[in-house]
C-alpha positions as CSV (number, residue, x, y, z in Angstrom):
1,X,115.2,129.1,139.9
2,X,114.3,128.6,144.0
3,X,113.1,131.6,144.7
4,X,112.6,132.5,148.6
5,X,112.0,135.6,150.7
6,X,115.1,135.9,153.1
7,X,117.3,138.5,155.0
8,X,120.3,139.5,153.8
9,X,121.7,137.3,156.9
10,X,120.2,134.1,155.1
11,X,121.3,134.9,151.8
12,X,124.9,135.0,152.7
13,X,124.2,131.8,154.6
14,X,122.7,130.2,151.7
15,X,125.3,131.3,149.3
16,X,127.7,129.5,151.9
17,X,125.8,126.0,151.7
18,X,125.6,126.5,147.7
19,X,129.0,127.5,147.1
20,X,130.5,124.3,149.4
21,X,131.6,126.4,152.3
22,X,133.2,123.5,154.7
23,X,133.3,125.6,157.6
24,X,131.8,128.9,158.9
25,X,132.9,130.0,162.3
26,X,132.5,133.4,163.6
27,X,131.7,135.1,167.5
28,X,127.8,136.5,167.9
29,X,126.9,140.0,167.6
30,X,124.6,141.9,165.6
31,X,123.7,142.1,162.9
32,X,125.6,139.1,162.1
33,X,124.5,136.8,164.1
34,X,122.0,135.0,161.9
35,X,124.2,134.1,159.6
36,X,125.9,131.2,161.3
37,X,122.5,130.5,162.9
38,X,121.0,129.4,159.5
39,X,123.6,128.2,157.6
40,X,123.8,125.4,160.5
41,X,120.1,125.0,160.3
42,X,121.1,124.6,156.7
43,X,122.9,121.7,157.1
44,X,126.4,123.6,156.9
45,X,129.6,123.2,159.5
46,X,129.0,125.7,161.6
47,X,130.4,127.0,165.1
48,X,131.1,129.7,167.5
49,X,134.6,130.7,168.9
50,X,135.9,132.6,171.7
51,X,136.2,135.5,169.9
52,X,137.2,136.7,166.4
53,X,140.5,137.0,166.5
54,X,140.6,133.1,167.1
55,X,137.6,132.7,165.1
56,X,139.6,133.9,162.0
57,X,142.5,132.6,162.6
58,X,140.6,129.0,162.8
59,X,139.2,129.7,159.3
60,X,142.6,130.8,157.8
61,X,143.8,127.2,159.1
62,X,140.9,126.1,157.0
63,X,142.0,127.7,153.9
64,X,145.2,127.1,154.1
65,X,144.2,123.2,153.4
66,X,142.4,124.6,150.6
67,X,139.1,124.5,151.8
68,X,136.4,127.5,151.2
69,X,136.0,128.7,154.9
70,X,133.4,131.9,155.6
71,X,134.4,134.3,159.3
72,X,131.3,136.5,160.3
73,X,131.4,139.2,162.9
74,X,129.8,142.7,163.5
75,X,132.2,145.6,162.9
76,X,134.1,146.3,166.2
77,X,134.8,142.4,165.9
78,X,137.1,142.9,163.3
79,X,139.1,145.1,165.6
80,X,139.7,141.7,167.7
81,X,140.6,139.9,164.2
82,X,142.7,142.3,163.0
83,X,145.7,140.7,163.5
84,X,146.2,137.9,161.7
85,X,143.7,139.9,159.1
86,X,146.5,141.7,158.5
87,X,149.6,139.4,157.8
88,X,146.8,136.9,155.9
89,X,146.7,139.5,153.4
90,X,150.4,138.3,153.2
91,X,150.1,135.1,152.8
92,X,147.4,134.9,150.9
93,X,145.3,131.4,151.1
94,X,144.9,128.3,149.6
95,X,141.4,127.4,149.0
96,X,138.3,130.8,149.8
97,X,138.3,133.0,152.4
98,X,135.5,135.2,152.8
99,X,135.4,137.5,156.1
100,X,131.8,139.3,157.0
101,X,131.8,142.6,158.6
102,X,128.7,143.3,159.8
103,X,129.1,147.1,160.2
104,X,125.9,149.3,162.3
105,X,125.8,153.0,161.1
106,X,123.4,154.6,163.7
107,X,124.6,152.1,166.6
108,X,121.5,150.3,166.7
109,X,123.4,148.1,169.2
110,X,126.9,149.0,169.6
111,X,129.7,151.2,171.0
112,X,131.0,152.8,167.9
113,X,129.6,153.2,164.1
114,X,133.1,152.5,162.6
115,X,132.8,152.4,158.8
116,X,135.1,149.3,158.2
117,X,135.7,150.3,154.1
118,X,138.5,151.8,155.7
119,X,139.8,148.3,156.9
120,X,140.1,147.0,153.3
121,X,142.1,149.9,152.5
122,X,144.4,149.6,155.8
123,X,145.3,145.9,155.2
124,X,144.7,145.9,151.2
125,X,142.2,143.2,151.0
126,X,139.2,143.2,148.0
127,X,136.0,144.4,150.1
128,X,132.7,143.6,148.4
129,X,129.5,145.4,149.5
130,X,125.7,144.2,148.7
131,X,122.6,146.3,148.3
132,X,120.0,144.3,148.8
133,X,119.4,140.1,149.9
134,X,119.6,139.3,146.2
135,X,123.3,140.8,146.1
136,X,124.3,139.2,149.4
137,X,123.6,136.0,147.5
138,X,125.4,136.7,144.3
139,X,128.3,138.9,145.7
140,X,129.4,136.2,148.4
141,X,129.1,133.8,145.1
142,X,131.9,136.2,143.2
143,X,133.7,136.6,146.9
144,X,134.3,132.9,147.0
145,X,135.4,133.0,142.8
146,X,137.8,136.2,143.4
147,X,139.0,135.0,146.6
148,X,140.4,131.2,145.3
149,X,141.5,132.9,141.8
150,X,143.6,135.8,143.6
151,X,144.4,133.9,146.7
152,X,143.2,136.2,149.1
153,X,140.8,137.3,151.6
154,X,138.0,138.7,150.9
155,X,136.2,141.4,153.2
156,X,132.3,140.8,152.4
157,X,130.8,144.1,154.2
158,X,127.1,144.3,154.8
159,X,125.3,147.2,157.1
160,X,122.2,146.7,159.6
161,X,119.5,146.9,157.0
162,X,120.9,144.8,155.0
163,X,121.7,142.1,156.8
164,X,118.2,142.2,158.4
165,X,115.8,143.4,155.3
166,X,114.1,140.9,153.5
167,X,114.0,140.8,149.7
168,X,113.4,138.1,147.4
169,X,116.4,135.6,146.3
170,X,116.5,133.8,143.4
171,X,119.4,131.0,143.8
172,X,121.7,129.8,141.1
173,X,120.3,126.7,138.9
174,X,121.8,123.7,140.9
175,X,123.6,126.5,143.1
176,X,127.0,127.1,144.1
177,X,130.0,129.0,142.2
178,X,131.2,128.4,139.0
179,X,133.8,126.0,140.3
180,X,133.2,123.4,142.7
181,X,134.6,123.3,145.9
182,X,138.0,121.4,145.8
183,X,139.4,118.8,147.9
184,X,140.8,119.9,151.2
185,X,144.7,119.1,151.1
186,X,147.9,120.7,152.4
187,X,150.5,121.7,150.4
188,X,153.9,123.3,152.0
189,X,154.6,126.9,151.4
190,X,156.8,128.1,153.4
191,X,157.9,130.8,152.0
192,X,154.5,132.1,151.7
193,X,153.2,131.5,155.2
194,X,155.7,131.7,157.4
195,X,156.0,135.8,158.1
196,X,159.4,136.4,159.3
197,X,160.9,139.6,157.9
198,X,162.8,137.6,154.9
199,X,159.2,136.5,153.6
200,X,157.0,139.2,154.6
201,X,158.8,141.5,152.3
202,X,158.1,140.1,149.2
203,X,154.8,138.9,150.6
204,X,153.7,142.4,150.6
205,X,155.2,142.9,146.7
206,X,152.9,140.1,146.0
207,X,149.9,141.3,148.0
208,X,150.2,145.0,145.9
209,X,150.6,143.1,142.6
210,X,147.5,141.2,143.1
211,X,145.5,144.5,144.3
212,X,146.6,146.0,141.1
213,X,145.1,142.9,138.9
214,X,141.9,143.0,140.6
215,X,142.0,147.0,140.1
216,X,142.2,146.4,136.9
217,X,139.8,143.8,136.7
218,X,137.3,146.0,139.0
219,X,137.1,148.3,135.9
220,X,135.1,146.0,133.5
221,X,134.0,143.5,136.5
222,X,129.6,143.1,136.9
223,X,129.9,144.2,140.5
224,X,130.4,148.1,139.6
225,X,127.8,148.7,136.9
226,X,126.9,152.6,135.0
227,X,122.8,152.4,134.9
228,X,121.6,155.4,132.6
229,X,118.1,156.8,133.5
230,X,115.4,158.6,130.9
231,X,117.2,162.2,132.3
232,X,118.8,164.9,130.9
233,X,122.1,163.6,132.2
234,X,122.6,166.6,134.9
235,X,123.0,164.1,137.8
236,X,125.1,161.3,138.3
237,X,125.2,159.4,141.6
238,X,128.2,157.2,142.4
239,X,126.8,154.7,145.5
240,X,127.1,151.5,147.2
241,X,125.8,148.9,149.3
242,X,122.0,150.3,150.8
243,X,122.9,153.9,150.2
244,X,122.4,152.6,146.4
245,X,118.6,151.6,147.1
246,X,117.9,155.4,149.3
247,X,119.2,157.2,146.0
248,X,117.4,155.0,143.4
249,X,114.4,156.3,144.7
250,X,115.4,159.9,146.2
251,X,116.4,160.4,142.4
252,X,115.1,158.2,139.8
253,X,116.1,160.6,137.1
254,X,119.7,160.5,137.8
255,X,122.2,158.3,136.1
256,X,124.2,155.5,138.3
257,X,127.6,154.2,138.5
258,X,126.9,151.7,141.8
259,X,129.6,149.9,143.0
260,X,129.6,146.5,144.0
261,X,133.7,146.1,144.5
262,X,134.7,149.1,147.2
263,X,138.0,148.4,147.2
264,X,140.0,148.5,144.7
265,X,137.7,151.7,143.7
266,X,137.3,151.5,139.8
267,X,138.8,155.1,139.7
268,X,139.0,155.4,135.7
269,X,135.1,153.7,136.0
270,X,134.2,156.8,138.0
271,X,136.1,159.4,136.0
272,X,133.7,158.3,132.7
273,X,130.9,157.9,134.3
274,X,131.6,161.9,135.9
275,X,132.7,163.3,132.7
276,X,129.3,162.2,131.4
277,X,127.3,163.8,133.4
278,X,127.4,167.8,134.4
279,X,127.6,167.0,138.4
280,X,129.0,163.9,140.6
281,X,127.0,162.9,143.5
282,X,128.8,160.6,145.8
283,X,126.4,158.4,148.1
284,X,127.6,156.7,151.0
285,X,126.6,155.5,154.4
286,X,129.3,156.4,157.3
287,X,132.5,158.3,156.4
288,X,133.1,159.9,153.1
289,X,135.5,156.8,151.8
290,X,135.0,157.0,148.6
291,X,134.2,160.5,148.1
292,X,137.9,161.1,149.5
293,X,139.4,158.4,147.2
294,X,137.7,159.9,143.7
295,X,138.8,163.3,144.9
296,X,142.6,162.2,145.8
297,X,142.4,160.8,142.0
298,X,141.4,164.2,140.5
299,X,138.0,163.1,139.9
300,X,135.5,165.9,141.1
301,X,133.0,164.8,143.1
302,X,130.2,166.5,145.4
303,X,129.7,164.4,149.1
304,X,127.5,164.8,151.7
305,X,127.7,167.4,154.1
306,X,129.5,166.6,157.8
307,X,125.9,166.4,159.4
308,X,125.2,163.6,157.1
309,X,128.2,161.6,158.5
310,X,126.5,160.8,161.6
311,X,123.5,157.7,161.8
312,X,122.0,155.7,158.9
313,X,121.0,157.4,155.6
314,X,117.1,157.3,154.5
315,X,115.4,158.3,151.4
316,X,114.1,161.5,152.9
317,X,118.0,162.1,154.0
318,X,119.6,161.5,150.7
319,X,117.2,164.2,149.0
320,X,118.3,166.7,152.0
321,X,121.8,165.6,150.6
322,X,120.9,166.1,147.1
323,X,119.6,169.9,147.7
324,X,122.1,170.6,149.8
325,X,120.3,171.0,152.6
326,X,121.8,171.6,155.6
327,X,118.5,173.1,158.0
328,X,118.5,171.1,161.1
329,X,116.8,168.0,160.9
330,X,113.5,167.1,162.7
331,X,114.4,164.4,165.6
332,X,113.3,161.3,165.4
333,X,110.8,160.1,168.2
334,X,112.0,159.4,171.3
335,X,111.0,155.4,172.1
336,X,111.0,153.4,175.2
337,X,114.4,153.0,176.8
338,X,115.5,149.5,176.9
339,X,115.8,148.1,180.4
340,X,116.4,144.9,182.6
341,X,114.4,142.0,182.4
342,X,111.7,142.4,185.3
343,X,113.1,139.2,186.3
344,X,116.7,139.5,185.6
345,X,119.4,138.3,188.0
346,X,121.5,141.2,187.4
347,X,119.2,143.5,189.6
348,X,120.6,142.4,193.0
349,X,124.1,143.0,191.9
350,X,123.7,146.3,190.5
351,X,121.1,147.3,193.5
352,X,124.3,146.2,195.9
353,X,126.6,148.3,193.6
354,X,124.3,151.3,193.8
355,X,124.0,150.9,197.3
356,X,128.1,151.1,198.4
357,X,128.6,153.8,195.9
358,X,131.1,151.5,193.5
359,X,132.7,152.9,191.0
360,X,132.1,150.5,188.1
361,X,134.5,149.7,185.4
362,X,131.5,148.0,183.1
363,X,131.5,146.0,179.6
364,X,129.3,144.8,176.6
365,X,126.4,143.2,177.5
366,X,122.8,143.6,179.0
367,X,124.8,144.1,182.0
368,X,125.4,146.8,180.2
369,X,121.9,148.0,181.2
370,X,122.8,148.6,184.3
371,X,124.0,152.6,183.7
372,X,120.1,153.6,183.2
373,X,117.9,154.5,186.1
374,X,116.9,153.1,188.1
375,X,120.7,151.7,189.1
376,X,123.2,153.7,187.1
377,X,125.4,151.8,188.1
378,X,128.2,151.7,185.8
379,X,130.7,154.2,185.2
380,X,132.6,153.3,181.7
381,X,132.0,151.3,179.1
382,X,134.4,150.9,176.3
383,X,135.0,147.1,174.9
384,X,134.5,143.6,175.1
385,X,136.9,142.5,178.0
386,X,138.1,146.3,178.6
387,X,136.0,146.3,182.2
388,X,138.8,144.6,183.9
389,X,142.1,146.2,182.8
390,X,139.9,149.9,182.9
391,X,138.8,148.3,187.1
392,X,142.9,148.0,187.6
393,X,144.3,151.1,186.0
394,X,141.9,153.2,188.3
395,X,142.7,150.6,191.2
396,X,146.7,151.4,190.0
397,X,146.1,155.2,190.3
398,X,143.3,156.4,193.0
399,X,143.6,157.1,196.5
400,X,143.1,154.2,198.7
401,X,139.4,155.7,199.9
402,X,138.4,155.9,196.0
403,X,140.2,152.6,195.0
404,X,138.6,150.7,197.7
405,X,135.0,151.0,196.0
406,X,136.4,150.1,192.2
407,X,135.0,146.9,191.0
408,X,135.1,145.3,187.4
409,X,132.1,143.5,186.5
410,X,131.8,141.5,183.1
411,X,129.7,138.8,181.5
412,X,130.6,135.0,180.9
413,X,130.3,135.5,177.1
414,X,132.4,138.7,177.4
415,X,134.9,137.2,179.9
416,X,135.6,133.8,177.9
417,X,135.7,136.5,174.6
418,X,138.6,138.5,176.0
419,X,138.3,139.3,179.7
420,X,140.9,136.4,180.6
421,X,143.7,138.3,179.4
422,X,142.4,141.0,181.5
423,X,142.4,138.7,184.8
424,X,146.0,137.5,184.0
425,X,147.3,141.0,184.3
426,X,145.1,141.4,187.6
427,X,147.1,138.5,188.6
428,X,150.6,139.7,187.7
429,X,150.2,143.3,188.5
430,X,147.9,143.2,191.6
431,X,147.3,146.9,192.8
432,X,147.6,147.5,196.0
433,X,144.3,147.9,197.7
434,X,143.7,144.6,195.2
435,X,141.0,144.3,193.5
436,X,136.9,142.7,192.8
437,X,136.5,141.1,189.5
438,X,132.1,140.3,189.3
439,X,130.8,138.0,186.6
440,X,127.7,137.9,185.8
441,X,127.6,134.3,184.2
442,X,123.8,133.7,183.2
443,X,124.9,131.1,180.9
444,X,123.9,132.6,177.6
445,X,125.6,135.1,175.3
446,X,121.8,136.8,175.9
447,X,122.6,140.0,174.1
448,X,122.7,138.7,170.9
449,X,119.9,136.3,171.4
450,X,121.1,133.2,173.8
451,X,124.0,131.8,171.8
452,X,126.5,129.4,173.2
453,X,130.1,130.1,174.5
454,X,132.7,127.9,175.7
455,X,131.3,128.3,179.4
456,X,128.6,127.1,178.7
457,X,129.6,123.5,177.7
458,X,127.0,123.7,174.6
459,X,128.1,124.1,170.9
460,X,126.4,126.2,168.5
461,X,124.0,123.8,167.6
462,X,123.3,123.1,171.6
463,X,125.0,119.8,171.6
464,X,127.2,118.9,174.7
465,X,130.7,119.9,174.7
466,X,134.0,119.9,177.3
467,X,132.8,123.1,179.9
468,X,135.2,125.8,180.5
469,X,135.3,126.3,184.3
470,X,135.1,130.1,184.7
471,X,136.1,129.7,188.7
472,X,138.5,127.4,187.8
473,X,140.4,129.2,185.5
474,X,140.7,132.1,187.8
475,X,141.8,130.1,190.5
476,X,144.4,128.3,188.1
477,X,145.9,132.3,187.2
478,X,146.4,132.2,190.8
479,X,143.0,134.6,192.2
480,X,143.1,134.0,196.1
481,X,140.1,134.2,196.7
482,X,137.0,133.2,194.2
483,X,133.3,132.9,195.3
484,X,130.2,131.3,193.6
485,X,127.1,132.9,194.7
486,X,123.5,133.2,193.4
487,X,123.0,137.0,194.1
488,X,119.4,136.8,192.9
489,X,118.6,134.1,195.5
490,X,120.7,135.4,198.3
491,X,120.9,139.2,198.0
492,X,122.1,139.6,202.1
493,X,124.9,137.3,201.6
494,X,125.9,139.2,197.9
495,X,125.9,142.5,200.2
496,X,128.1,140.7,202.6
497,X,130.2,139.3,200.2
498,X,130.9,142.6,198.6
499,X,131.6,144.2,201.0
500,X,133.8,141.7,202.6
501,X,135.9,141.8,199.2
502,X,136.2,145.6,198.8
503,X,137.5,145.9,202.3
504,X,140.3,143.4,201.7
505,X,143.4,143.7,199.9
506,X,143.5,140.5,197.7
507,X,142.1,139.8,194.2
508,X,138.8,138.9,194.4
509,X,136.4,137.1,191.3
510,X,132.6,136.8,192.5
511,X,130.9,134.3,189.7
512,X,127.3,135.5,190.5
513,X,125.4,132.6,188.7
514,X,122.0,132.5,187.5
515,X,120.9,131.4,184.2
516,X,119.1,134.3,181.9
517,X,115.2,134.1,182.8
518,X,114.9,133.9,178.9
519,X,116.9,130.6,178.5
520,X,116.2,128.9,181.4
521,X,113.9,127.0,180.2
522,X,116.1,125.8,177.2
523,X,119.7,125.8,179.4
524,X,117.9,123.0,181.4
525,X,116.8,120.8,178.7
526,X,120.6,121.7,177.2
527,X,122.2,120.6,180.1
528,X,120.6,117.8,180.7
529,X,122.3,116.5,177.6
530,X,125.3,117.9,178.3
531,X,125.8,116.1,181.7
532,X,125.5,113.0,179.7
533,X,128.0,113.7,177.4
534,X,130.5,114.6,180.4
535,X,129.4,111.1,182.2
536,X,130.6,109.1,179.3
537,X,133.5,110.6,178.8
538,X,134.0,110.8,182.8
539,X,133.3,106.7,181.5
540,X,135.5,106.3,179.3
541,X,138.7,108.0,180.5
542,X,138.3,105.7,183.8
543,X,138.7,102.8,182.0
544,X,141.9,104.1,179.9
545,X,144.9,101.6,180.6
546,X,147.6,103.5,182.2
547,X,149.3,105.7,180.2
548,X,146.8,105.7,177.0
549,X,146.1,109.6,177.8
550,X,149.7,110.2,176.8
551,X,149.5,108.1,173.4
């Protein structure tokens, strides 16, 4: 067997190459992100999308024509995805359909630590959880095999450490699952995909039939395994995904029921393994999901204390949990706060903010930065996109002295993701001091580490592609007034500007354009190329006879 060293990021990705995955799409954001990354350096069809609801719904197309497609996102993405998630556990799919939520208990670098288990259960789609990189191969393997014999999506949920530990990863002889992948074709089904009432009703029949087979299945399955130690048999542990690998070693005397397949739970699994053993440990990273489950079956279980709900689980935490130790714990050491890039482009902008006392409706990004001294400059922060409509409801509401200073700023990533629904509304329901709409387009998704975006003309692989015009789009939703300015390079006329636009009634975008200082190097090698691509096309369509473009 090839055996390599690899995160649990790059297994998934190299499970997706062996298994015949014919296209992964997906939006950045960790601790996805490196998924897509290598499976294109792989050699596999891979590619960013506005976001994840379109992103999924791109892949679902895929499947349909009975292809094996693969979705990756971080957790709050699948709040963007959910959806179509939801109605394509309806209509089930043709080919595989794996979907990767990259959850981040402890919020290494998010807004929220949802525990997306509860998803799975919401929609009723199989979720599959690794432990380790080796698992992250071999699950998405059996995702890919359970989602084309069940015809259904399949929520593949990794956490921070395991998407970014490194273990060893012994690949399949010759790779791939046991079947290979099929032909892309498209059959009609209408019936099936088409949700209008008259369908969706015995869609869902269909949808809780299938969860009961691979219920059933789930009980005798290799995902959800009983591992018997050299013990007395006092303690048993039920545990998944890395919570598994922290109570291996907080109790290597303890027998194990780990489960591989979180949803459908193998409830009569767990009630063996329990009445075997004199006490029931459950395990688990994030809300008590399962713990709640087994109990609502009758099963008696022990779960972790509420103070155990909160951050990522450790070895030294899951003994606490074990002894029932609920002393205050010691706080971890307090590291450097992250801040701006000495060199960023964002400081003008947020010094100007700072300066006219703005009240600013922020978003996700390193923008995002801007609320720690010495700035703090940004006064909420609640989702991708959610800067804008938050910037007009407190527009909408405050007196005209306090409404005057409200601005919205976003990122070009973040604004292409979701914020133009945001600036549509702006559009149709203008407040009436009007309002200032700032993006910060530095030309990178730079949070996640420089990935592409449909603004910046580049694909995921840096190759040229059409450009979305981010002042051009806001002119076309009807903005009066829009302004391209380098803030960084002409900080008296961004202060002018400013305040120019909060003392006038009309909508207002500011594009403050600068590429990241991180990128720029690569953006203008990238675009280079890019402008070459747009010249031949600019080429070829002036030659077209007239009318071809409407052929």
């Amino acid at each position: 067997m090839d055996r390599q060293l690899l995160s649990g990021d790059e297994a998934v990705a190299l499970a997706a190459l062996h298994t015949g995955i014919a296209l992964g799409t997906g939006y950045p954001g960790t601790p996805s992100t490196e998924i897509l990354e290598t499976f294109d350096a792989l050699g596999g069809r891979a590619q960013w999308a506005p976001n994840e609801k379109v992103a999924l719904e791109v892949a679902l197309g895929a499947a349909f024509a009975n292809a094996r497609a693969l979705v990756t996102m971080k957790h709050v993405g699948l709040n963007v995805a959910a959806d179509p998630l939801f109605t394509a556990a309806y209509t089930g799919v043709g080919g595989a359909l794996v979907v990767v939520t990259a959850d981040d208990p402890g919020m290494s670098s998010s807004q929220n630590e949802q525990d997306n288990r509860r998803y799975a259960i919401a929609a009723g789609l199989p979720m599959i959880e690794p432990s380790d990189s080796q698992e992250a191969y071999d699950f998405f393997v059996a995702a890919v095999e359970m989602s084309e014999r069940w015809h259904i999506p399949v929520l593949f949920r990794m956490t921070t450490r395991v998407c970014h530990s490194k273990s060893i990863v012994a690949a399949r002889a010759g790779g791939g699952a046991s079947a290979p992948a099929p032909r892309p074709h498209f059959e009609h089904d209408i019936n099936g995909r088409v949700m209008i009432p008259a369908n969706a009703r015995p869609a869902h029949r269909r949808l809780r039939a299938k969860l009961a087979e691979i219920g059933e299945w789930g009980e005798t399955c290799p995902l959800n395994r009983v591992e018997r130690s050299g013990g007395d048999g006092s303690i048993g542990i039920v545990a998944s995904g890395i919570s598994y690998m922290h109570a291996v070693e907080a109790a290597p005397d303890a027998s194990f029921l780990k489960i591989g397949l979180v949803n459908p739970l193998p409830i009569e699994k767990v009630r063996t393994f329990a009445a075997s053993v004199r006490r029931t440990f459950v395990v688990e990273e994030g809300d008590p999901v399962i713990a709640d489950s087994l109990r609502a079956a009758g099963i008696a279980v022990d779960s972790k204390p509420e103070m155990y709900r909160f951050g990522e689980l450790d070895v030294a935490r899951v003994r606490r949990i074990l002894a029932g130790d609920t002393s205050p714990e010691v706080a971890s050491a307090r590291g450097k706060p992250p801040e701006l890039c000495p060199a960023c482009p964002y400081h003008t902008v947020y010094a100007t903010l700072q300066k006219h006392d703005c009240i600013v409706a922020g978003d996700i990004g390193c923008y995002s930065l801007g609320v720690l001294p010495p700035y703090k400059a940004m006064d909420t922060c609640v989702a991708m996109g959610a800067s804008i409509g938050v910037g007009l409801g407190l527009r909408h509401v405050l007196p005209d002295e306090e409404a005057r200073r409200v601005v919205s700023i976003i990122g070009d990533s973040t604004f292409v993701h979701s914020g133009i629904s945001g600036l549509v509304e702006m559009a149709y329901n203008p407040p009436r001091t009007g309002h200032v709409v700032i993006v910060l387009d530095n030309g990178t998704t730079a949070m996640t580490g420089q990935q592409e975006h449909p603004g910046t003309g580049r694909r995921l692989d840096h190759g040229p592609t059409n450009q979305l015009s981010i002042e051009g789009l806001a002119t076309a939703i009807g903005i009066p007034s829009v302004t391209v300015i380098d803030a960084y390079a002409e900080p008296e006329e961004f202060d002018r500007l400013l305040q120019q636009r909060l003392a006038a009634t009309e909508l207002s975008v500011i594009v403050a354009r600068r590429p990241c200082i991180l990128a720029a190097a690569d953006i203008r090698k990238w675009e280079g190329q890019a402008a070459e691509f747009r010249a031949r096309a600019a080429e070829q369509s002036a030659v077209c006879e007239p009318g071809e473009e409407n052929r």
